[in-house]
Jmol script that loads the backbone (N, CA, C; Angstrom):
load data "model"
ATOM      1  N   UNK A   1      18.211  -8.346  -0.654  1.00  0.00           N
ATOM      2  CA  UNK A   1      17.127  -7.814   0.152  1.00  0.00           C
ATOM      3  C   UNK A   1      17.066  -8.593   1.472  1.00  0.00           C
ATOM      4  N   UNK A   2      17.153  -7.730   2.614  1.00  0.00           N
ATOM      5  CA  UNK A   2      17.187  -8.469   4.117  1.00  0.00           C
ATOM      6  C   UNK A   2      15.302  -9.095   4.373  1.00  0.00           C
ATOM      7  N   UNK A   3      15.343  -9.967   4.337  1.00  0.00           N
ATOM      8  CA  UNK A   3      14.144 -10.771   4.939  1.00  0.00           C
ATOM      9  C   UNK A   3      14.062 -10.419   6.527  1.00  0.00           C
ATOM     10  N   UNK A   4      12.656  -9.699   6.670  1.00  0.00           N
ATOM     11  CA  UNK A   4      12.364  -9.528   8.258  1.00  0.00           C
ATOM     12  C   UNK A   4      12.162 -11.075   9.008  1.00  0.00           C
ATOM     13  N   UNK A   5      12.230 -11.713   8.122  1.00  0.00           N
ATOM     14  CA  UNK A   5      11.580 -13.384   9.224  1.00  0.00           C
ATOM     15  C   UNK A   5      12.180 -14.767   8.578  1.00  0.00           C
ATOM     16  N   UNK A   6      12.857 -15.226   9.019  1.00  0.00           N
ATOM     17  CA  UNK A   6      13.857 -16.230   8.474  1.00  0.00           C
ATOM     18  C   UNK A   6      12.613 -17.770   8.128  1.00  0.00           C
ATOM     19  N   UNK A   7      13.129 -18.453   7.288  1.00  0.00           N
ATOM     20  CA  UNK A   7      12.155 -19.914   7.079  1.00  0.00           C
ATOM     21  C   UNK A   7      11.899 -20.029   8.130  1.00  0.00           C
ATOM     22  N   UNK A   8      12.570 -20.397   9.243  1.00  0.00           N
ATOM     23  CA  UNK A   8      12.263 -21.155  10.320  1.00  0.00           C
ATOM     24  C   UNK A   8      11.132 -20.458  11.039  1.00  0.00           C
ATOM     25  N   UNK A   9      11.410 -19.288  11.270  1.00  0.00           N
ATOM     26  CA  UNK A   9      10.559 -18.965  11.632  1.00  0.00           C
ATOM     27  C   UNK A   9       8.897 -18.626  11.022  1.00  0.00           C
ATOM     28  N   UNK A  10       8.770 -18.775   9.843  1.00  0.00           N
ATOM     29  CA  UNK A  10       7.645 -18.628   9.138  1.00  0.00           C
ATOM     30  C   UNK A  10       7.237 -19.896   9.104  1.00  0.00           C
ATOM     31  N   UNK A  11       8.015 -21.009   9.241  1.00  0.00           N
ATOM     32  CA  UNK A  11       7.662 -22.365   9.455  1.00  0.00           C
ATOM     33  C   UNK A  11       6.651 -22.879  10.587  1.00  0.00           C
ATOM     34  N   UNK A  12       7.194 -21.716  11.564  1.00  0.00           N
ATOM     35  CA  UNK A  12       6.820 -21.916  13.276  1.00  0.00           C
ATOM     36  C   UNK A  12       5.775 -21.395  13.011  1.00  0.00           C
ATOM     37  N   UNK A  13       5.232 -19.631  12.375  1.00  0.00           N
ATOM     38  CA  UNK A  13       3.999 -19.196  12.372  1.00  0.00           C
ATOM     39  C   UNK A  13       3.078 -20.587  11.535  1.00  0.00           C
ATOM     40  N   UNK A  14       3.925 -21.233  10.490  1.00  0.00           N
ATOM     41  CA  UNK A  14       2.147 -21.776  10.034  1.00  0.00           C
ATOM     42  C   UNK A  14       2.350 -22.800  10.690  1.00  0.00           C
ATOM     43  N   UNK A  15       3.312 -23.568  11.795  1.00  0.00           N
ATOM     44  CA  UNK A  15       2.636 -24.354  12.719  1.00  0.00           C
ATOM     45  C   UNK A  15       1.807 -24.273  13.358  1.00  0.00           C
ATOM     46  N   UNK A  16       1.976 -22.750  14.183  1.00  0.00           N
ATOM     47  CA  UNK A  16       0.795 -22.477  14.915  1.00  0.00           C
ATOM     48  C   UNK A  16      -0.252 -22.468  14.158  1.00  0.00           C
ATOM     49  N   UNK A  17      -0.628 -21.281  13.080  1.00  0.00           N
ATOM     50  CA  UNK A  17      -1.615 -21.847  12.293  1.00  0.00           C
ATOM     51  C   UNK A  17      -2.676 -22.968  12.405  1.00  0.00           C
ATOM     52  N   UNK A  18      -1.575 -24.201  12.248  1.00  0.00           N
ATOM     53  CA  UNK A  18      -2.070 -25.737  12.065  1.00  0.00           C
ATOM     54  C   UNK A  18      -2.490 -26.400  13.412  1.00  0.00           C
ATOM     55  N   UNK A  19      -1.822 -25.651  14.437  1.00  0.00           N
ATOM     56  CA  UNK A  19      -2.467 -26.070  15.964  1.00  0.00           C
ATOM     57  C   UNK A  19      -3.997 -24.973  16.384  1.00  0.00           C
ATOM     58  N   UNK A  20      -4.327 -24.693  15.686  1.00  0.00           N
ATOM     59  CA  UNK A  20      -5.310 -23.993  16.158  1.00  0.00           C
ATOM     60  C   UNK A  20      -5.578 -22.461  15.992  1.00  0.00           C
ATOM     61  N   UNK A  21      -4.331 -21.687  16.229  1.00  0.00           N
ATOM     62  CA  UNK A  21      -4.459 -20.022  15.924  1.00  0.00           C
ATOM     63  C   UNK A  21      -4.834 -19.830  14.969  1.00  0.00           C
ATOM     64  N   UNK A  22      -6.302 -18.574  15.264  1.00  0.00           N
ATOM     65  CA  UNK A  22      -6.647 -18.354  14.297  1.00  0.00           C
ATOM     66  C   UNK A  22      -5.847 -16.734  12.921  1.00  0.00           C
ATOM     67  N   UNK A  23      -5.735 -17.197  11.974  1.00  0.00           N
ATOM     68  CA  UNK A  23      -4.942 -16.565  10.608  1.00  0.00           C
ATOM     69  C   UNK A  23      -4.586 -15.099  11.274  1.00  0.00           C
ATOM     70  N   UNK A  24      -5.882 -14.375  11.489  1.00  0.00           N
ATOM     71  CA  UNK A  24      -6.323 -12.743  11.807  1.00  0.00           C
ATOM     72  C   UNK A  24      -5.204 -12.974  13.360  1.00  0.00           C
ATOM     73  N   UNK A  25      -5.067 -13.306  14.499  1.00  0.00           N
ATOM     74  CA  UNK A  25      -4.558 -13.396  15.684  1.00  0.00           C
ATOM     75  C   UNK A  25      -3.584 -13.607  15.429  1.00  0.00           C
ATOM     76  N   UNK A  26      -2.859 -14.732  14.481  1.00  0.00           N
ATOM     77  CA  UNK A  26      -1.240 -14.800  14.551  1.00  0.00           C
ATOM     78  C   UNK A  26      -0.838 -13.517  13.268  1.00  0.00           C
ATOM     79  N   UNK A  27      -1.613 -13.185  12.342  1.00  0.00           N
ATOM     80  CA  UNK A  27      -0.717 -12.240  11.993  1.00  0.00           C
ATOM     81  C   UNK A  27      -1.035 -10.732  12.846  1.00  0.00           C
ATOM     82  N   UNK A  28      -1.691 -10.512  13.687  1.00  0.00           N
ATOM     83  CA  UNK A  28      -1.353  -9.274  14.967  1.00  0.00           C
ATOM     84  C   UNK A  28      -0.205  -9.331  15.524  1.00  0.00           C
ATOM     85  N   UNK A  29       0.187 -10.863  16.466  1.00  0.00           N
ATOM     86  CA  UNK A  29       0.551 -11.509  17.302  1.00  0.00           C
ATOM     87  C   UNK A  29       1.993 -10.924  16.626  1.00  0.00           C
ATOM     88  N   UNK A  30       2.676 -11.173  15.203  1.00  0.00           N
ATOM     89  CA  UNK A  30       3.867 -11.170  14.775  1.00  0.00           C
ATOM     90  C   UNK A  30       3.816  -9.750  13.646  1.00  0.00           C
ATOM     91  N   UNK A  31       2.552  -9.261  13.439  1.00  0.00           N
ATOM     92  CA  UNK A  31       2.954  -8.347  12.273  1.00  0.00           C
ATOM     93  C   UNK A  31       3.061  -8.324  11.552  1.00  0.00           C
ATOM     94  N   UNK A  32       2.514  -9.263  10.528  1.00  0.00           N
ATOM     95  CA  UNK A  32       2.594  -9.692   8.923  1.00  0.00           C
ATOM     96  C   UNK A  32       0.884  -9.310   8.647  1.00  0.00           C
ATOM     97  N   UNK A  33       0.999  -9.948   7.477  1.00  0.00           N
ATOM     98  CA  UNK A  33      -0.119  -9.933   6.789  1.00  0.00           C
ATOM     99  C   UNK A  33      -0.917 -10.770   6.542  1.00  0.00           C
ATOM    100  N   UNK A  34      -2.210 -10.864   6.677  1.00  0.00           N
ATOM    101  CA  UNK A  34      -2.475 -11.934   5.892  1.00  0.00           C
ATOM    102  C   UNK A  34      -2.346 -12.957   4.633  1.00  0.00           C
ATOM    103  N   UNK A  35      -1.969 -11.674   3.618  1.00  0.00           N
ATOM    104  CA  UNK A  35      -1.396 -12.419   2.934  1.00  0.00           C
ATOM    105  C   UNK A  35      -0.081 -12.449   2.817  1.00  0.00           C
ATOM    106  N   UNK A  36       0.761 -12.087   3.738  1.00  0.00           N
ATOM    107  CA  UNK A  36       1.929 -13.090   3.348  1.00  0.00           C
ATOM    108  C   UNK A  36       1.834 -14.124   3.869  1.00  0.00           C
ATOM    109  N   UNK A  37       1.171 -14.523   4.991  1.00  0.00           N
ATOM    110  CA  UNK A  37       0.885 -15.774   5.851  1.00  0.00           C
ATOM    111  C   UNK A  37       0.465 -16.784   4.372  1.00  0.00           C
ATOM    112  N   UNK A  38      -0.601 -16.102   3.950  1.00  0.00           N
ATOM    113  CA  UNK A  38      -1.032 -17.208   2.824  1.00  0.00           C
ATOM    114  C   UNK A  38      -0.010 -17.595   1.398  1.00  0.00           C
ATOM    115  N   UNK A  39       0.808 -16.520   0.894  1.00  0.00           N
ATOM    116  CA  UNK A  39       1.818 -16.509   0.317  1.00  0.00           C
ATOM    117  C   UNK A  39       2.870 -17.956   1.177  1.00  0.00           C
ATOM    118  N   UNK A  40       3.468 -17.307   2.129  1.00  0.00           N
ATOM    119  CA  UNK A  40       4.015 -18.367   3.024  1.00  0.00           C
ATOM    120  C   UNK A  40       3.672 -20.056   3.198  1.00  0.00           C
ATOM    121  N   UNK A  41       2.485 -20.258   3.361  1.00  0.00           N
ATOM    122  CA  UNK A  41       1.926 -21.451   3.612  1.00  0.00           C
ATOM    123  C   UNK A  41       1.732 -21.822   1.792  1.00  0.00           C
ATOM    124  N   UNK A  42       1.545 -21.312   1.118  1.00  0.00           N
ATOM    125  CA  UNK A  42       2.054 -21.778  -0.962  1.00  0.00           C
ATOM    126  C   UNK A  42       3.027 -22.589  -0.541  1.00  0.00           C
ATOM    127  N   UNK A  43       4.331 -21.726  -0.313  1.00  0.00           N
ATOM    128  CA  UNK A  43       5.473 -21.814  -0.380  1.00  0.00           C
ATOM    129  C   UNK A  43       6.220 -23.032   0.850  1.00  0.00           C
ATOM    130  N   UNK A  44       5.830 -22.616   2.418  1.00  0.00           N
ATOM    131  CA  UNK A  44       6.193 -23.780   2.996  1.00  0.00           C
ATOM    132  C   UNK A  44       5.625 -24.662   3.152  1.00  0.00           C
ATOM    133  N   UNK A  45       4.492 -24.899   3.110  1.00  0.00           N
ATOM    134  CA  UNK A  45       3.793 -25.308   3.673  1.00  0.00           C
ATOM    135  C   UNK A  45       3.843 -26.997   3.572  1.00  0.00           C
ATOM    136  N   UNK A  46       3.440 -27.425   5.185  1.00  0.00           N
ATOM    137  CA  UNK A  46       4.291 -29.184   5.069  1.00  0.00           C
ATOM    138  C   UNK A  46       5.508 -29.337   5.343  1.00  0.00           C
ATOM    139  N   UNK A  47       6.367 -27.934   5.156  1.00  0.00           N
ATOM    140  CA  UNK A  47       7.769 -28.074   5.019  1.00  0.00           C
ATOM    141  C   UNK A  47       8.697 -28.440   6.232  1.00  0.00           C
ATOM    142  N   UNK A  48       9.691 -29.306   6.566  1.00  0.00           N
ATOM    143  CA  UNK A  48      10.173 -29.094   7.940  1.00  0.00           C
ATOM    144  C   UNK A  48      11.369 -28.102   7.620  1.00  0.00           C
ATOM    145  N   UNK A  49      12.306 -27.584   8.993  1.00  0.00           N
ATOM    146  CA  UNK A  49      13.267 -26.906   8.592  1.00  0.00           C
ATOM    147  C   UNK A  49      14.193 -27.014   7.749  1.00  0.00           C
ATOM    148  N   UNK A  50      13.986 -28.716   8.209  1.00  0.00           N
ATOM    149  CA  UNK A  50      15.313 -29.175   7.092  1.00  0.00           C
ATOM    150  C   UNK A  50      15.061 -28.828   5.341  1.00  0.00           C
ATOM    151  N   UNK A  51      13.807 -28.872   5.237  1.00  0.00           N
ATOM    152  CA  UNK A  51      13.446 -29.363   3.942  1.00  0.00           C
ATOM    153  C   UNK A  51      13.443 -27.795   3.981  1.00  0.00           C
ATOM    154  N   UNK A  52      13.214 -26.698   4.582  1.00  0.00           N
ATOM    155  CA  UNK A  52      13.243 -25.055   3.638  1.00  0.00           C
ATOM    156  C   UNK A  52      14.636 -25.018   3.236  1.00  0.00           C
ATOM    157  N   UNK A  53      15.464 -25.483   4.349  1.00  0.00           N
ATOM    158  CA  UNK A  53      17.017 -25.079   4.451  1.00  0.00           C
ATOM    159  C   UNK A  53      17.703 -25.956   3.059  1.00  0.00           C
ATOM    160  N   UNK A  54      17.177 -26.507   2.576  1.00  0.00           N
ATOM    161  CA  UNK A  54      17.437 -27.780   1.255  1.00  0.00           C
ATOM    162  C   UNK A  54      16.816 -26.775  -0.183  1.00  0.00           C
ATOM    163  N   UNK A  55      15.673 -26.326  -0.088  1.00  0.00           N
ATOM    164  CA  UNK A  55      14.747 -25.894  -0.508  1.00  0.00           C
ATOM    165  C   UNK A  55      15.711 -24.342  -0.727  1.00  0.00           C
ATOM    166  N   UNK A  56      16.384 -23.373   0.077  1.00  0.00           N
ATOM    167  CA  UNK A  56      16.848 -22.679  -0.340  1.00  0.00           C
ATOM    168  C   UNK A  56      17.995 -22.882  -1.034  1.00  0.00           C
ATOM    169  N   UNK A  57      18.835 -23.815  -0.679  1.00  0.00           N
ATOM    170  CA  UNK A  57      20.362 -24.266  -1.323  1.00  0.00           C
ATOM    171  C   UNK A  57      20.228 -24.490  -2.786  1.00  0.00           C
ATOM    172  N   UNK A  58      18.492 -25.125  -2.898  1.00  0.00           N
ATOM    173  CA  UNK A  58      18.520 -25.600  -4.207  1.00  0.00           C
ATOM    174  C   UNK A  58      18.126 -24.050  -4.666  1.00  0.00           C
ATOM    175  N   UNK A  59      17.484 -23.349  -4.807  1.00  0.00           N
ATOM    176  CA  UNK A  59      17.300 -22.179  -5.204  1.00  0.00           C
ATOM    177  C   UNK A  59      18.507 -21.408  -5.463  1.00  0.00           C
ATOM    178  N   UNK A  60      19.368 -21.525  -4.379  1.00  0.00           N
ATOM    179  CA  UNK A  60      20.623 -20.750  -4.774  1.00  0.00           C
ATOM    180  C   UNK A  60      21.916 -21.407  -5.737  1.00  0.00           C
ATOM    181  N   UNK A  61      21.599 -22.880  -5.653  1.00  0.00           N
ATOM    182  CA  UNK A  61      22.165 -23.254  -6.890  1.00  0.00           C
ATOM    183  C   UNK A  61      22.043 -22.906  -8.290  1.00  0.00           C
ATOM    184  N   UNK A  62      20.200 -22.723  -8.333  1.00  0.00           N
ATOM    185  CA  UNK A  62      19.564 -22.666  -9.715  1.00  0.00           C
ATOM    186  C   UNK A  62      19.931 -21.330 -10.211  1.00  0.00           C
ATOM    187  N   UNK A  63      19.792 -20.805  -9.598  1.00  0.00           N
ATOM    188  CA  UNK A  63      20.012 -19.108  -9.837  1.00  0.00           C
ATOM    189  C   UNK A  63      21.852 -19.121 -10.423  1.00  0.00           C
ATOM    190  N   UNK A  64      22.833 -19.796  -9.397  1.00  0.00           N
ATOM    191  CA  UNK A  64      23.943 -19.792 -10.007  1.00  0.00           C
ATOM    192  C   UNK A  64      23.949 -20.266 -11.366  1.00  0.00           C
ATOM    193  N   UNK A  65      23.453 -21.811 -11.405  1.00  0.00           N
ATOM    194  CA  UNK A  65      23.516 -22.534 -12.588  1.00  0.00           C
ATOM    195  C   UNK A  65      22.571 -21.438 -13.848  1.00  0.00           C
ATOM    196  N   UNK A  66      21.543 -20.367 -14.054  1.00  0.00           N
ATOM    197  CA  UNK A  66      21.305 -20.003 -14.603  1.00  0.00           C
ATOM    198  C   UNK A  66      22.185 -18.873 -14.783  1.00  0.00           C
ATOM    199  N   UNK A  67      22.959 -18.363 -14.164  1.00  0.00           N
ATOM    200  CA  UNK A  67      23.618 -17.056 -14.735  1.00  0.00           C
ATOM    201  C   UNK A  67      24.900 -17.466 -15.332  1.00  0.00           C
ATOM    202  N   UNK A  68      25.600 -18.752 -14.883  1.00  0.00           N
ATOM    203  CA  UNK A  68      26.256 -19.120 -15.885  1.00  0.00           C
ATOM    204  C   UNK A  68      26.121 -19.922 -17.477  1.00  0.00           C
ATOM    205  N   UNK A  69      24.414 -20.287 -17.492  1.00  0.00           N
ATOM    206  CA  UNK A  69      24.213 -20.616 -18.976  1.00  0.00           C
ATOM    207  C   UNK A  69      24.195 -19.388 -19.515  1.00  0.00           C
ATOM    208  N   UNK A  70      23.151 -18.208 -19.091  1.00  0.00           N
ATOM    209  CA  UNK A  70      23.325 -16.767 -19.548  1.00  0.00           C
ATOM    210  C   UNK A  70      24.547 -16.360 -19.871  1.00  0.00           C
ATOM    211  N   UNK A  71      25.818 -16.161 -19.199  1.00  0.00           N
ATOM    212  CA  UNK A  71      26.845 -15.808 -19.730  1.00  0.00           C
ATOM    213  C   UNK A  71      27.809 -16.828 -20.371  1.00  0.00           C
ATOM    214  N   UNK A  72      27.226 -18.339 -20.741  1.00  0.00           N
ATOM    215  CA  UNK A  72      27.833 -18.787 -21.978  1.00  0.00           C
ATOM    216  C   UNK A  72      26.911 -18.754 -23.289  1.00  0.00           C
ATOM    217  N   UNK A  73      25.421 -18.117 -22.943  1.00  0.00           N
ATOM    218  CA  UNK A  73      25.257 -17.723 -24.631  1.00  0.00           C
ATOM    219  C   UNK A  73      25.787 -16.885 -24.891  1.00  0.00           C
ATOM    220  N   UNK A  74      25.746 -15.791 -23.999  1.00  0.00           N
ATOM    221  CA  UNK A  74      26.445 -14.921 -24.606  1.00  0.00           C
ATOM    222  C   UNK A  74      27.628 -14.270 -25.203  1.00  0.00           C
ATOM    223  N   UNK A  75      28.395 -15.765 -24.284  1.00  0.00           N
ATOM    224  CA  UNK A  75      30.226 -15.404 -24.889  1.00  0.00           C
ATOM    225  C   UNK A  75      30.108 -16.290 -26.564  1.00  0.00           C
ATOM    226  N   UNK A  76      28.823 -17.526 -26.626  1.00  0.00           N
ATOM    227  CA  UNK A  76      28.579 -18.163 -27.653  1.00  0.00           C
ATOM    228  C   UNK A  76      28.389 -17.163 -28.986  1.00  0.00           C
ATOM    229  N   UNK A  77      27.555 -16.488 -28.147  1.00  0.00           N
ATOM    230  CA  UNK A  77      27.049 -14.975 -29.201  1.00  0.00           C
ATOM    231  C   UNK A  77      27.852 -14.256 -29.933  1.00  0.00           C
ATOM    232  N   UNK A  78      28.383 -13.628 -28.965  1.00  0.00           N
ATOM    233  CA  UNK A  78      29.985 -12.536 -29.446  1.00  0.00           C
ATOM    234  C   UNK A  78      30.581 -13.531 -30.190  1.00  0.00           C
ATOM    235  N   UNK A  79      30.965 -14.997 -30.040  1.00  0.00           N
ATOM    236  CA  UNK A  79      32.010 -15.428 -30.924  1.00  0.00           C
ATOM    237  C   UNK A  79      31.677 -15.817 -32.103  1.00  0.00           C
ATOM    238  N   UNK A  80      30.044 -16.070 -32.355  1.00  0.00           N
ATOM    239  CA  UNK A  80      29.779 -16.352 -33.438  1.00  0.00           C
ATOM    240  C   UNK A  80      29.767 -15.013 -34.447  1.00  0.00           C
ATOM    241  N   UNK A  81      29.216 -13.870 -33.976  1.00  0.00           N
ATOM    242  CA  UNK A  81      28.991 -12.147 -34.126  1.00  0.00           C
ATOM    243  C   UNK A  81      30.460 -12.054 -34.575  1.00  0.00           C
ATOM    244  N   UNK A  82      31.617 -12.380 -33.985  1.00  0.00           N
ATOM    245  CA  UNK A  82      32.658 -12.044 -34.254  1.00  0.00           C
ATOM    246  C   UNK A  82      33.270 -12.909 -35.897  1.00  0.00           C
ATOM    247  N   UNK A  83      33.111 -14.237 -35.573  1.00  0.00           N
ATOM    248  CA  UNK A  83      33.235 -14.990 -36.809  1.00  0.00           C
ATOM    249  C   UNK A  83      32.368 -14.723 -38.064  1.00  0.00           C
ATOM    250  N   UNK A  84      31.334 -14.204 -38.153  1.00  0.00           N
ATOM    251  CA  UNK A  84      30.812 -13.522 -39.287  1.00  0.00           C
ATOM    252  C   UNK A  84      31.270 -12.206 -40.150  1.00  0.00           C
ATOM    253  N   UNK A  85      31.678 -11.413 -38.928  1.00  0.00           N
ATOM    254  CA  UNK A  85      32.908 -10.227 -39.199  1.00  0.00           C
ATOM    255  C   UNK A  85      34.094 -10.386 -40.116  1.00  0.00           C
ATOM    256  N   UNK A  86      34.651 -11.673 -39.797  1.00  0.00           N
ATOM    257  CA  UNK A  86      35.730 -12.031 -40.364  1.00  0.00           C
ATOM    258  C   UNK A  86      35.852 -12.410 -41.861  1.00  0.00           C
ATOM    259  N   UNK A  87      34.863 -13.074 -41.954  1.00  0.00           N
ATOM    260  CA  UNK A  87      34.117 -13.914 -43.670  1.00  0.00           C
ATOM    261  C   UNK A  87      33.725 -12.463 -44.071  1.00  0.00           C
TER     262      UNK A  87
END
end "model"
wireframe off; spacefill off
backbone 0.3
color backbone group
């Protein structure tokens, strides 16, 4: 799924945010929502670029590292499924 607004830049909206703009004005200003602004600030909030850009790598690790435990229960599965067949 293509993301309309990259970290960095959602980083920048809740800076402004934090300098003063008020919630209702910056999401006109860019076109979001309020609540994704508030969704957003859950999620970055505090965050510098570096730390989203870290923050996604680790996400995209976890996601790898989980689809390969998923497909070793399941080759675990079949072989045990298969060894019962046999007996």
């Amino acid at each position: 799924m293509k993301k309309r607004f990259s970290e960095e830049q959602i980083i920048g909206f809740l800076r402004e945010a934090e300098a003063g703009l008020p919630v209702a004005e910056l999401c006109r200003k860019y076109a979001f929502s309020e609540s994704c602004y508030y969704l957003w600030r859950s999620k970055f909030g505090g965050m510098s670029v570096s730390d989203a850009k870290r923050l996604k790598e680790l996400e995209a690790e976890n996601t790898r590292l989980k689809k390969l435990l998923a497909e070793s229960l399941l080759e675990n599965e079949v072989t045990k499924e298969a060894l019962r067949k046999k007996w």
